[in-house]
C-alpha positions as CSV (number, residue, x, y, z in Angstrom):
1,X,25.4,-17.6,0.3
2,X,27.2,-13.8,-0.8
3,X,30.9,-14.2,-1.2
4,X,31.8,-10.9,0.2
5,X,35.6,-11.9,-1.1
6,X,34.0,-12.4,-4.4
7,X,34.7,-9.2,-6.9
8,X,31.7,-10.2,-8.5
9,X,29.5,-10.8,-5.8
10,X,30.3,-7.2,-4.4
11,X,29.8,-5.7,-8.0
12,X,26.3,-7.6,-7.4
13,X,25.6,-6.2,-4.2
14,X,26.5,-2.8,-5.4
15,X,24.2,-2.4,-8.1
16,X,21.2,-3.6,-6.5
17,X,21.7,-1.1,-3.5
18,X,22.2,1.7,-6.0
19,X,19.0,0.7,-7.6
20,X,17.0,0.1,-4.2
21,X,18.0,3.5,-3.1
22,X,17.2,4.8,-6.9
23,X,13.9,3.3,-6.7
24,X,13.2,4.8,-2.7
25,X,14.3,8.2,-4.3
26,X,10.8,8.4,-5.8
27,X,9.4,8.4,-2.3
28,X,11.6,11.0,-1.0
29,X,12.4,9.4,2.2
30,X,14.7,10.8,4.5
31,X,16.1,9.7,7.6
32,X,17.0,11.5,11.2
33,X,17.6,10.6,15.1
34,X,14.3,11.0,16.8
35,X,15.6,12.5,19.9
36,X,13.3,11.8,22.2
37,X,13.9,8.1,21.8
38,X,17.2,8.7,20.6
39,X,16.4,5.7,17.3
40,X,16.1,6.8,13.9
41,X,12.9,8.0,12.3
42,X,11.7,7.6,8.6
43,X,9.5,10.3,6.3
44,X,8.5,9.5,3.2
45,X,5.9,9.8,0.8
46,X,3.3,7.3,-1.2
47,X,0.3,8.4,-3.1
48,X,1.1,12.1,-2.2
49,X,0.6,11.4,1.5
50,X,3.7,11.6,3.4
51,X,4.1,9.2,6.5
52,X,6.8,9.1,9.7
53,X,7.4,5.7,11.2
54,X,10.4,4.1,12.8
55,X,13.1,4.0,10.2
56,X,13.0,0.4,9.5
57,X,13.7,-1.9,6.5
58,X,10.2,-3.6,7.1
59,X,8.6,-0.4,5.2
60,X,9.4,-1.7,1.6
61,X,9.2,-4.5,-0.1
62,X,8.1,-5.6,-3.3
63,X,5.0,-6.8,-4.4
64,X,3.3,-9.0,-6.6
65,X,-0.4,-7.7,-8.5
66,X,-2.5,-9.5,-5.6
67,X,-0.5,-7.5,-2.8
68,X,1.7,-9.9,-1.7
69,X,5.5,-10.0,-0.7
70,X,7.2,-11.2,-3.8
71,X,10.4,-13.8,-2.7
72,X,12.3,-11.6,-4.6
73,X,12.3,-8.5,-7.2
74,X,14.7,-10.3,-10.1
75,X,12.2,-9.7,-12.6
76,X,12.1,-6.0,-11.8
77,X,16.1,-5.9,-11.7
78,X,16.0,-7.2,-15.2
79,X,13.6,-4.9,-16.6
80,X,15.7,-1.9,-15.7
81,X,18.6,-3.1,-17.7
82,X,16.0,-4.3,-20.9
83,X,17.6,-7.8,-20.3
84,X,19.6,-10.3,-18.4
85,X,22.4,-9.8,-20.8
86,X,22.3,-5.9,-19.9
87,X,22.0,-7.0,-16.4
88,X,25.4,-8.9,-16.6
89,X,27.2,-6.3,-18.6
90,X,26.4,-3.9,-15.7
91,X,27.6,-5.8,-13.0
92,X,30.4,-6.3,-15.1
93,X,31.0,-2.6,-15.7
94,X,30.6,-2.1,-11.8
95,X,32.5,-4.5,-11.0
96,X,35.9,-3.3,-13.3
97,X,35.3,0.6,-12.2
98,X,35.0,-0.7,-8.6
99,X,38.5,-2.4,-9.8
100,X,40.1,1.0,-10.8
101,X,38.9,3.2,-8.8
102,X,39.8,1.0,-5.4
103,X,43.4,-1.1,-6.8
104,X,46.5,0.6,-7.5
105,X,47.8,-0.8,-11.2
106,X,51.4,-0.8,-12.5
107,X,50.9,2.7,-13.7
108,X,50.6,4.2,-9.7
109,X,47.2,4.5,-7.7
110,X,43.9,5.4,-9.0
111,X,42.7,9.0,-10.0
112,X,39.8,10.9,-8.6
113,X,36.5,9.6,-10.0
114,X,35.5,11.6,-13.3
115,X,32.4,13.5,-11.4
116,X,33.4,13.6,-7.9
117,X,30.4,15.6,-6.6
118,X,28.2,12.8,-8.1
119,X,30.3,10.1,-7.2
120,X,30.9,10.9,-3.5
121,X,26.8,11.5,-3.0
122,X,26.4,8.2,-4.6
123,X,28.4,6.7,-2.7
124,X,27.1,8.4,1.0
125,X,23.6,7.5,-0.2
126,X,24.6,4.0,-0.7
127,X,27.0,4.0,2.6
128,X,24.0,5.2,4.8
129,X,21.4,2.7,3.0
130,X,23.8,-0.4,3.9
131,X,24.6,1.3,7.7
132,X,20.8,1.7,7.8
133,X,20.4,-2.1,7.0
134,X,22.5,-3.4,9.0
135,X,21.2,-1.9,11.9
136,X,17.7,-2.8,11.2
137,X,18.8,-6.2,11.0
138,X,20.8,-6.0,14.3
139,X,17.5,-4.3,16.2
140,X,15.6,-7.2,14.6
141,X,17.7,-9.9,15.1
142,X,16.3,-13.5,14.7
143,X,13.2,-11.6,12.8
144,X,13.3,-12.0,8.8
145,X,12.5,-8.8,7.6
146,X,10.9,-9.3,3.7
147,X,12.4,-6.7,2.3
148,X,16.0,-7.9,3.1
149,X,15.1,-11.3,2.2
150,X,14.3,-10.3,-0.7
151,X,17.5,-8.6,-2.0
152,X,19.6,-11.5,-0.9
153,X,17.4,-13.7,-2.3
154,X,17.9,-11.3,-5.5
155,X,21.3,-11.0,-5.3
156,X,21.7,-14.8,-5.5
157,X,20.1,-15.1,-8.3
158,X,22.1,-12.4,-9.8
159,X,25.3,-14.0,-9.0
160,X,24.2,-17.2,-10.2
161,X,23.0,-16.1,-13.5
162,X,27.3,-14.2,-13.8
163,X,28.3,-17.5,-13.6
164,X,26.5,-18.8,-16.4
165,X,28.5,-19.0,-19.3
């Protein structure tokens, strides 16, 4: 239901994987080949303990306060902005540097971004999140994995609040 030709949509997409990988900061994971099977492997670290497991998708997910799989984390998204209104604006925001930094305008191509060692880590971390993803989904396929469901799910209700008036 994403419009991946849909500036807004993308701007959508884009924030919520910078937040995700934001959010999976705190658990310092980190991701390498496992040579010996030749897949990748995850580390990361809850409650102090740190824990290596396939690298897989199906490690997070949201919760609600009985310990089950929320359908989606909009609530959550919306508290890091304050607001739906803030929300919006940021998409918004993404979506218009996205805009400059990616489309030539009358006055020649776009300049380097302001911080470049910032931007270009930001933009790795997301790159190898999304790669990530869409392997785990392509090693899974057919299965639903909750925590993808769950950003899409997100997203969607994301997009359809932008196109609220």
């Amino acid at each position: 239901m994403i419009n991946i030709k849909d500036h807004s949509a993308k701007a959508t997409v884009s924030l919520l994987a910078s937040k995700i990988s934001n959010i999976l900061i705190s658990y310092h994971v980190a991701v390498a080949v496992n040579p010996k099977t030749e897949s990748l492997a995850a580390r990361y670290l809850v409650d102090g303990q740190t824990h290596y497991n396939d690298a897989s998708t199906k490690l997070f997910h949201f919760i609600d306060d009985q310990e089950q799989i929320r359908p989606d984390f909009y609530d959550e998204l919306v508290s890091m902005f304050g607001d739906v209104a803030e929300l919006k604006e940021a998409v918004k925001s993404g979506q218009e540097t996205r805009n400059e930094i990616i489309y030539a305008t009358s006055t020649g191509y776009p300049s380097v971004f302001k911080k470049p060692n910032e931007s270009l880590a930001r933009e790795c971390q997301l790159s190898l999140g999304l790669i990530w993803a869409a392997l785990d989904m392509k090693r899974n396929d057919g299965e639903l994995i909750p925590f993808v469901e769950q950003a899409l799910r997100t997203a969607n209700m994301v997009i359809t609040e932008l196109k609220k008036k």
